[in-house]
C-alpha positions in Angstrom: 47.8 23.8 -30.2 45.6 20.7 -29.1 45.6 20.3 -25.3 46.2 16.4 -24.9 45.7 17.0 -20.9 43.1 19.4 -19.6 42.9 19.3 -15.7 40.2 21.8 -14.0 40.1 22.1 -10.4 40.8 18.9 -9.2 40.5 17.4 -5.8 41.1 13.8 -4.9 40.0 12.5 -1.3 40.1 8.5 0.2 37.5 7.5 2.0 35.9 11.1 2.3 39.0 12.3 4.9 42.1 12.4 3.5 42.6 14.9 0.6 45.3 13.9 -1.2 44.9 16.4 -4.3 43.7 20.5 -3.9 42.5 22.4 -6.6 45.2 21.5 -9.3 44.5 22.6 -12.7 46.9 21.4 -15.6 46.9 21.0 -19.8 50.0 19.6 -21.3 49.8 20.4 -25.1 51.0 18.2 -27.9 54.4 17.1 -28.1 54.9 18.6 -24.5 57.6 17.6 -22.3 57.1 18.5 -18.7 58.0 17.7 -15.8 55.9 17.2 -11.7 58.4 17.1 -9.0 57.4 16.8 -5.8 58.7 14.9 -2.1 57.3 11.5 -1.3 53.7 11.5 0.0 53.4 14.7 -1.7 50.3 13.3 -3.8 52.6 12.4 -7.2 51.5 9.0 -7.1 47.8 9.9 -6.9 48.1 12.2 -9.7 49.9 10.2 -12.1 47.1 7.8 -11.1 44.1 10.2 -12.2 45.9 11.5 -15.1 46.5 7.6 -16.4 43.0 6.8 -16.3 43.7 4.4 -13.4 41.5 6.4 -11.0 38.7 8.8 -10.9 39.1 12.1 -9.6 36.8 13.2 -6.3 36.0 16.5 -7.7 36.9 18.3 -11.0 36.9 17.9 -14.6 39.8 15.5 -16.0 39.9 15.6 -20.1 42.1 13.1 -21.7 42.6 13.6 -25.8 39.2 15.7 -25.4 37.3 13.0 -23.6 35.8 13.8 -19.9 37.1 10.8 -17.6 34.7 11.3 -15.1 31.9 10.6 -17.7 33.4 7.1 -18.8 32.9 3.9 -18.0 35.4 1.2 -15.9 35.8 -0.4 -19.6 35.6 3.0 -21.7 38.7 4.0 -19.4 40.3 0.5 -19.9 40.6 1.0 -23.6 42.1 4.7 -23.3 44.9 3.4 -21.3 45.7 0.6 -23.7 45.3 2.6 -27.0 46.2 6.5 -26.0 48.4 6.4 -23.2 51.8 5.0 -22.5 53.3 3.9 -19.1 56.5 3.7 -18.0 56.0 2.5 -14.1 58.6 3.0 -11.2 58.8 -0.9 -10.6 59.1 -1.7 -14.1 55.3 -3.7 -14.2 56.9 -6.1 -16.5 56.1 -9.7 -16.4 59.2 -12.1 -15.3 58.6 -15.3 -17.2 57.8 -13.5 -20.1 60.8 -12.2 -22.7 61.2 -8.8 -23.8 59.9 -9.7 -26.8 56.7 -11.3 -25.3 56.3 -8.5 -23.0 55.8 -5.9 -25.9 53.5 -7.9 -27.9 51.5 -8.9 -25.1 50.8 -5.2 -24.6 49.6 -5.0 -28.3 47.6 -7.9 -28.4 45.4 -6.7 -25.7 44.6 -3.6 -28.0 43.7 -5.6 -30.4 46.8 -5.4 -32.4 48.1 -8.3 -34.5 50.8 -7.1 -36.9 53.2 -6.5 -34.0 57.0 -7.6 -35.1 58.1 -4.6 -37.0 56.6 -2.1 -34.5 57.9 -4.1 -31.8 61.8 -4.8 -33.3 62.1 -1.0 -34.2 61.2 0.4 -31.0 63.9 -2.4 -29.5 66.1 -1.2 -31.7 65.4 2.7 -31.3 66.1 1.8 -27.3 69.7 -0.3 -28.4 68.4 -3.4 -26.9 67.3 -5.5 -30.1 70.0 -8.1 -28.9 67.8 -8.4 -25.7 64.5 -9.3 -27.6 64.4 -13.1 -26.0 66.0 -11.9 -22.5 63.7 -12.3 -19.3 64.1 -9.0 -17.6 66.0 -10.4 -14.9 68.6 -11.3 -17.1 68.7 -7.9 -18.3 70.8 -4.7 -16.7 68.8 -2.4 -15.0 69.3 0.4 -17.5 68.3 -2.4 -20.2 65.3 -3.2 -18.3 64.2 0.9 -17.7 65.0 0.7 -21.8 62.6 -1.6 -22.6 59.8 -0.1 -20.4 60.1 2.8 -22.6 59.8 0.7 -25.6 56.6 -0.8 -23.7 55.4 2.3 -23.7 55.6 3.1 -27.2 54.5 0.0 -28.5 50.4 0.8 -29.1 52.0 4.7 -30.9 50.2 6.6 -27.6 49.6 10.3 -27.8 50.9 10.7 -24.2 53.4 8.9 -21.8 53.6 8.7 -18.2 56.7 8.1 -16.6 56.6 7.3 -12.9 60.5 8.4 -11.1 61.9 6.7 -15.0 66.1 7.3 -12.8 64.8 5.2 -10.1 67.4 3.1 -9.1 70.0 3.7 -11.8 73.3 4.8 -11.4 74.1 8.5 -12.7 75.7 7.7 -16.0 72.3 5.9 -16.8 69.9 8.2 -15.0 71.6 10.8 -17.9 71.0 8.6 -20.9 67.4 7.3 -19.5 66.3 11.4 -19.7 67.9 11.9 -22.9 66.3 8.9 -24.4 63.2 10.5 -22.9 63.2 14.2 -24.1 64.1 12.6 -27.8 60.5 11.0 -27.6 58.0 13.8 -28.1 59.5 14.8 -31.6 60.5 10.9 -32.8 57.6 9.3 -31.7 54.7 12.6 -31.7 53.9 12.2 -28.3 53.7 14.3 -25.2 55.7 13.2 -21.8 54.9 13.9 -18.3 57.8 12.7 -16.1 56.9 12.7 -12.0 60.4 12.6 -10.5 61.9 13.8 -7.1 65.7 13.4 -8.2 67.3 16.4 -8.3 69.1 15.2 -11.8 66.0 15.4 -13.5 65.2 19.1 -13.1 67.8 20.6 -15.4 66.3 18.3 -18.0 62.8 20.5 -18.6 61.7 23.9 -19.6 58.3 23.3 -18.1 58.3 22.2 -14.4 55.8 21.8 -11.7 55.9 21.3 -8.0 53.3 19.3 -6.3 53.5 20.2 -2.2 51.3 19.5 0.1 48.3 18.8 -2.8 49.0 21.8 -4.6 50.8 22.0 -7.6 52.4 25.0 -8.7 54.3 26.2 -11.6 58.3 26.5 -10.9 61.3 27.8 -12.3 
Protein backbone atom coordinates (compact mmCIF):
# COMPACT_ATOMS: atom_id res chain seq x y z
CA UNK A 1 0.00 0.00 0.00
CA UNK A 2 1.35 3.63 -0.86
CA UNK A 3 3.27 5.07 2.09
CA UNK A 4 1.85 8.78 2.29
CA UNK A 5 4.51 9.43 5.22
CA UNK A 6 8.10 7.92 5.03
CA UNK A 7 10.20 9.13 7.98
CA UNK A 8 14.02 7.76 8.09
CA UNK A 9 16.19 8.53 10.89
CA UNK A 10 15.25 11.78 11.84
CA UNK A 11 16.92 14.16 14.19
CA UNK A 12 15.79 17.70 14.76
CA UNK A 13 18.17 20.16 16.82
CA UNK A 14 17.72 24.35 17.52
CA UNK A 15 20.46 26.28 17.29
CA UNK A 16 22.93 23.19 17.05
CA UNK A 17 22.28 22.27 21.07
CA UNK A 18 19.10 21.28 21.81
CA UNK A 19 17.91 17.98 20.16
CA UNK A 20 14.54 17.97 20.24
CA UNK A 21 13.93 14.84 17.79
CA UNK A 22 16.29 11.26 17.96
CA UNK A 23 16.41 8.86 15.33
CA UNK A 24 12.54 8.55 14.72
CA UNK A 25 11.55 6.66 11.73
CA UNK A 26 7.82 6.51 10.67
CA UNK A 27 5.37 5.75 7.32
CA UNK A 28 1.75 6.08 7.74
CA UNK A 29 0.07 4.29 4.74
CA UNK A 30 -3.00 5.38 2.91
CA UNK A 31 -6.13 5.77 4.64
CA UNK A 32 -4.12 5.31 8.00
CA UNK A 33 -5.33 6.43 11.24
CA UNK A 34 -2.74 6.72 13.92
CA UNK A 35 -2.17 8.11 16.68
CA UNK A 36 1.57 10.10 18.56
CA UNK A 37 0.99 10.47 22.18
CA UNK A 38 3.40 11.84 24.17
CA UNK A 39 3.85 14.53 27.59
CA UNK A 40 4.32 18.20 26.93
CA UNK A 41 7.83 19.13 25.82
CA UNK A 42 8.17 15.70 24.73
CA UNK A 43 9.03 16.92 20.99
CA UNK A 44 5.11 16.43 19.54
CA UNK A 45 5.04 19.84 18.52
CA UNK A 46 8.33 19.69 16.63
CA UNK A 47 7.24 16.65 14.88
CA UNK A 48 3.94 17.61 13.81
CA UNK A 49 5.95 20.67 12.56
CA UNK A 50 8.49 18.53 10.32
CA UNK A 51 5.91 16.17 9.20
CA UNK A 52 3.54 19.48 8.04
CA UNK A 53 6.08 20.82 5.92
CA UNK A 54 6.32 23.80 8.37
CA UNK A 55 10.02 22.89 9.22
CA UNK A 56 13.01 21.17 7.96
CA UNK A 57 14.37 18.39 9.59
CA UNK A 58 18.27 18.66 11.05
CA UNK A 59 19.16 15.21 9.83
CA UNK A 60 17.27 12.47 8.05
CA UNK A 61 15.15 11.85 5.08
CA UNK A 62 11.39 13.18 5.38
CA UNK A 63 9.14 11.95 2.19
CA UNK A 64 5.80 13.47 1.94
CA UNK A 65 3.34 11.77 -0.97
CA UNK A 66 6.83 10.45 -2.36
CA UNK A 67 8.51 13.89 -2.41
CA UNK A 68 11.97 14.36 -0.24
CA UNK A 69 11.22 17.69 1.93
CA UNK A 70 14.66 18.26 2.55
CA UNK A 71 15.23 18.71 -1.27
CA UNK A 72 12.36 21.42 -1.69
CA UNK A 73 12.24 24.81 -1.78
CA UNK A 74 10.56 27.45 0.98
CA UNK A 75 7.75 27.85 -1.91
CA UNK A 76 7.86 24.07 -3.27
CA UNK A 77 6.93 23.31 0.50
CA UNK A 78 4.42 26.18 0.66
CA UNK A 79 2.28 24.57 -2.08
CA UNK A 80 2.40 20.91 -0.44
CA UNK A 81 0.86 22.25 2.65
CA UNK A 82 -1.86 24.10 0.82
CA UNK A 83 -2.74 21.32 -1.81
CA UNK A 84 -1.75 17.77 0.04
CA UNK A 85 -2.01 18.30 3.63
CA UNK A 86 -4.70 19.29 6.01
CA UNK A 87 -4.45 21.01 9.41
CA UNK A 88 -6.39 20.94 12.23
CA UNK A 89 -4.31 23.24 14.84
CA UNK A 90 -4.67 23.21 18.72
CA UNK A 91 -5.63 27.00 18.80
CA UNK A 92 -7.98 26.73 16.08
CA UNK A 93 -5.63 29.21 13.54
CA UNK A 94 -8.90 30.57 12.28
CA UNK A 95 -9.30 34.16 11.48
CA UNK A 96 -11.84 36.16 13.88
CA UNK A 97 -13.32 38.78 11.57
CA UNK A 98 -13.78 36.41 8.98
CA UNK A 99 -17.09 33.91 8.93
CA UNK A 100 -17.05 30.32 8.71
CA UNK A 101 -17.88 30.58 5.40
CA UNK A 102 -15.02 33.03 4.52
CA UNK A 103 -12.64 31.12 6.48
CA UNK A 104 -12.95 27.88 4.26
CA UNK A 105 -12.85 29.67 1.00
CA UNK A 106 -10.11 31.73 1.91
CA UNK A 107 -8.15 28.42 2.39
CA UNK A 108 -9.13 27.46 -1.30
CA UNK A 109 -8.51 30.45 -2.91
CA UNK A 110 -4.94 30.44 -1.90
CA UNK A 111 -4.59 27.02 -3.74
CA UNK A 112 -5.74 28.38 -6.49
CA UNK A 113 -9.26 27.09 -6.17
CA UNK A 114 -12.29 29.07 -7.52
CA UNK A 115 -15.32 26.74 -7.67
CA UNK A 116 -15.44 26.62 -3.82
CA UNK A 117 -19.43 26.74 -2.58
CA UNK A 118 -20.39 23.15 -3.02
CA UNK A 119 -17.07 21.80 -1.63
CA UNK A 120 -17.32 24.16 1.02
CA UNK A 121 -21.32 23.78 2.07
CA UNK A 122 -20.93 19.89 1.98
CA UNK A 123 -18.07 19.63 4.24
CA UNK A 124 -20.19 22.18 6.62
CA UNK A 125 -22.86 20.10 6.35
CA UNK A 126 -20.85 16.64 6.79
CA UNK A 127 -19.49 18.52 10.25
CA UNK A 128 -23.54 19.56 11.24
CA UNK A 129 -22.66 23.13 11.20
CA UNK A 130 -24.23 24.39 7.75
CA UNK A 131 -26.47 26.76 9.97
CA UNK A 132 -23.05 28.29 11.14
CA UNK A 133 -21.76 29.17 7.55
CA UNK A 134 -21.97 33.22 8.28
CA UNK A 135 -21.02 32.83 12.19
CA UNK A 136 -17.64 34.50 13.27
CA UNK A 137 -15.97 31.76 15.30
CA UNK A 138 -16.49 33.50 18.39
CA UNK A 139 -19.97 33.33 18.08
CA UNK A 140 -19.64 29.72 17.66
CA UNK A 141 -19.47 26.88 20.60
CA UNK A 142 -16.30 25.53 21.06
CA UNK A 143 -17.20 22.02 19.80
CA UNK A 144 -18.67 24.07 16.60
CA UNK A 145 -15.58 25.86 16.22
CA UNK A 146 -13.18 22.40 16.58
CA UNK A 147 -16.05 21.26 13.81
CA UNK A 148 -15.28 23.66 11.45
CA UNK A 149 -11.42 23.35 11.75
CA UNK A 150 -11.94 19.87 10.52
CA UNK A 151 -14.01 21.05 7.69
CA UNK A 152 -10.92 23.55 7.16
CA UNK A 153 -9.00 20.87 6.85
CA UNK A 154 -10.75 19.08 4.27
CA UNK A 155 -11.60 21.81 2.14
CA UNK A 156 -8.42 21.55 -0.62
CA UNK A 157 -9.46 17.14 -0.59
CA UNK A 158 -5.67 16.57 1.19
CA UNK A 159 -4.26 13.13 1.18
CA UNK A 160 -3.23 13.56 4.90
CA UNK A 161 -4.45 15.52 8.03
CA UNK A 162 -2.71 16.68 10.93
CA UNK A 163 -4.48 17.16 13.94
CA UNK A 164 -2.64 18.95 16.74
CA UNK A 165 -4.42 17.83 20.58
CA UNK A 166 -8.13 18.03 18.21
CA UNK A 167 -10.11 17.39 22.47
CA UNK A 168 -8.23 20.31 23.55
CA UNK A 169 -10.36 22.23 25.60
CA UNK A 170 -13.71 20.44 25.14
CA UNK A 171 -15.76 18.89 27.51
CA UNK A 172 -15.96 14.91 27.41
CA UNK A 173 -19.22 14.47 25.71
CA UNK A 174 -17.51 16.52 22.72
CA UNK A 175 -13.98 15.27 23.05
CA UNK A 176 -16.14 11.69 22.13
CA UNK A 177 -17.91 13.09 19.17
CA UNK A 178 -14.66 15.26 17.96
CA UNK A 179 -12.73 11.59 17.67
CA UNK A 180 -15.54 9.92 16.12
CA UNK A 181 -15.98 12.59 13.56
CA UNK A 182 -12.26 12.03 13.14
CA UNK A 183 -11.75 8.23 12.67
CA UNK A 184 -14.99 8.52 10.08
CA UNK A 185 -12.53 10.71 7.87
CA UNK A 186 -9.97 8.31 6.34
CA UNK A 187 -12.75 6.14 4.57
CA UNK A 188 -15.31 9.27 3.68
CA UNK A 189 -12.97 11.56 2.69
CA UNK A 190 -9.64 8.97 1.43
CA UNK A 191 -7.33 10.51 3.55
CA UNK A 192 -4.88 9.41 6.15
CA UNK A 193 -4.90 11.07 9.94
CA UNK A 194 -2.26 11.55 12.34
CA UNK A 195 -3.66 12.79 15.67
CA UNK A 196 -0.76 14.05 18.43
CA UNK A 197 -2.69 13.98 21.62
CA UNK A 198 -1.74 13.55 25.35
CA UNK A 199 -5.43 12.98 26.66
CA UNK A 200 -5.88 9.83 27.96
CA UNK A 201 -9.52 9.76 26.10
CA UNK A 202 -7.94 9.59 22.87
CA UNK A 203 -5.93 6.31 23.23
CA UNK A 204 -8.72 3.80 23.18
CA UNK A 205 -9.71 5.47 19.88
CA UNK A 206 -6.63 3.88 17.60
CA UNK A 207 -5.28 0.54 16.64
CA UNK A 208 -1.96 2.10 15.78
CA UNK A 209 -0.33 4.16 18.55
CA UNK A 210 3.03 5.78 19.18
CA UNK A 211 4.76 7.23 22.13
CA UNK A 212 7.14 10.05 21.67
CA UNK A 213 9.49 10.36 25.11
CA UNK A 214 12.19 12.02 25.55
CA UNK A 215 12.80 12.41 21.37
CA UNK A 216 12.17 8.91 20.76
CA UNK A 217 9.16 7.54 19.45
CA UNK A 218 8.24 4.12 19.91
CA UNK A 219 5.59 1.87 18.85
CA UNK A 220 2.91 1.11 21.84
CA UNK A 221 0.18 -0.95 22.73
Amino acid sequence: MQKIIDITKLSKSYDDKEVVLKDISLSVKKKENILIMGRSGAGKTTLFKVIGCLEKPSKGKVKVLGKDVTKLTMDEMSQLRLTEIGFIFQDFNLLPHLTAYENMELVMNLAGKNETNNRIMKLLKDMGIQKKKNSLPSEMSGGEVRRLTIARALANNPKVVLADEPTSNLDEKNSKNIMKLLLSLNKKYNTSIITISHDPLVKKYFRKKYELRDGKLKKVR
